[in-house]
Steps between C-alpha positions, in 0.01 A plus 500: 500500500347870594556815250535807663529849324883586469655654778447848572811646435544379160140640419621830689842432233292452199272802568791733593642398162232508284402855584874602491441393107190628434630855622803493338333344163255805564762784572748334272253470207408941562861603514576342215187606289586870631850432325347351239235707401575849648246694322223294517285406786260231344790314355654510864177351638489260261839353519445470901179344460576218261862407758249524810288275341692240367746526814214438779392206260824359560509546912183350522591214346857489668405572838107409481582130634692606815339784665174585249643826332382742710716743443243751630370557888170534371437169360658326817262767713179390285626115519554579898148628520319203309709312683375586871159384376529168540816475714774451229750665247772706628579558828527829695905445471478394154303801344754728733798310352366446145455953546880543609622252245312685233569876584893443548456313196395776300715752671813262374334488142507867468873558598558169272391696230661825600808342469493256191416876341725690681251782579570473862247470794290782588159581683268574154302862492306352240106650688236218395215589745232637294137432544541293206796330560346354781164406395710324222679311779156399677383331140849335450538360848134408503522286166805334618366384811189394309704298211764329740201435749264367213762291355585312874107457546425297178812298511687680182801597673720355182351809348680734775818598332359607120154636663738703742708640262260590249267688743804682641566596125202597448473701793776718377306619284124527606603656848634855564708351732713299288372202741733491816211283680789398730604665833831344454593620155435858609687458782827412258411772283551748719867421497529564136474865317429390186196419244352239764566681810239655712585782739429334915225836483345289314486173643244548789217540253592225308524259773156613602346442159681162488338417818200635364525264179577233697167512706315565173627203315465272808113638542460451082669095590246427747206596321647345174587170657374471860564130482814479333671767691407268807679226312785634397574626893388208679637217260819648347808631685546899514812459288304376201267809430733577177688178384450169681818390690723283608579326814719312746456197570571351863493143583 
């Protein structure tokens, strides 16, 4: 008997999904706090933080086994780069699938959560791109890409889904950014004019600074770990940089 990862399209299925959650848990969890909490902006943060946080837990641990949890084009873009070191991880097609999957996703999240409110669709005006903003999106991308990275290259993936979700809380906070770290999540939150939204202005300076972040965090990995970001490219599959996962098995 051979194991092989599972097919492609039910990783491209399980990303696509994932991020359609973790957009609508994130748009979802703002519209409601604006309701909520009307007059108060902290509160508002606060309520979206704590469903982001304890939502992502939960995808990572639902979806962690079949595709690795992405949900994010930077982390399969870092895992692609490690990857090409030694010859393995994902594939050319699989980091361009793993993308698609993961921006429709998220563009599907946001009119999910449009419509459970009944706020209707519409391209946010919601300006982000401050000198600020987008520092804060350099540290918050950068420290993701260092924790998942870190985690993978000392074997604690088990960690992934708590470790994930408490750094993205965190990040709410500490960052001026509110911690998008995520070219796909801004991409759906274009498509929604509310407290998460971000106006597409904006969006070409964030996806620079997440780029940025990424390269940062991946520099901070291999001076951190030079051996163990080796090992976690060379000896486990690309899907496993989150959550270790399943796989077929073919006579």
């Amino acid at each position: 008997m051979t194991s092989h990862p599972p097919l492609l399209w039910r990783r491209a299925l399980a990303e696509a999904l994932g991020t359609c959650l973790l957009v609508a848990i994130v748009v979802g969890s703002g519209i409601a706090a604006q309701q909520l909490s009307p007059n108060d902006v902290g509160l508002q943060l606060l309520q979206n933080s704590t469903a982001t946080v304890l939502g992502l837990t939960v995808l990572i641990v639902i979806f962690g086994p079949v595709s690795g949890a992405h949900f994010n084009p930077v982390i399969s873009l870092v895992d692609w780069v490690l990857g090409r070191r030694n010859g393995s991880g994902l594939s050319p097609t699989e980091l361009c699938t793993y993308v698609v999957a993961q921006t429709a996703g998220a563009i599907g999240g946001s009119v999910l959560a449009n419509t459970m409110f009944e706020v209707g669709t519409s391209i946010s005006g919601k300006e982000r791109a401050t000198p600020g903003h987008l520092l804060g999106e350099v540290v918050a991308t950068a420290g993701l890409v260092l924790l998942v990275f870190s985690l993978a290259a000392t074997r604690r993936g088990a960690l992934a889904a708590p470790a994930v979700g408490a750094y993205i809380g965190a990040a709410y906070w500490f960052t001026s950014s509110t911690s998008f770290a995520n070219p796909a999540v801004t991409v759906g939150r274009i498509f929604s004019d509310t407290f998460a939204g971000i106006a597409p202005s904006s969006t070409p300076g964030f996806f620079l600074a997440q780029l940025m972040g990424a390269a940062l965090g991946l520099g901070l990995l291999l001076l951190l770990f030079p051996m163990g970001s080796q090992v976690s490219a060379g000896s486990r599959a690309a899907d496993d940089v989150v959550a270790p996962r399943a796989t077929d098995k073919h006579a």
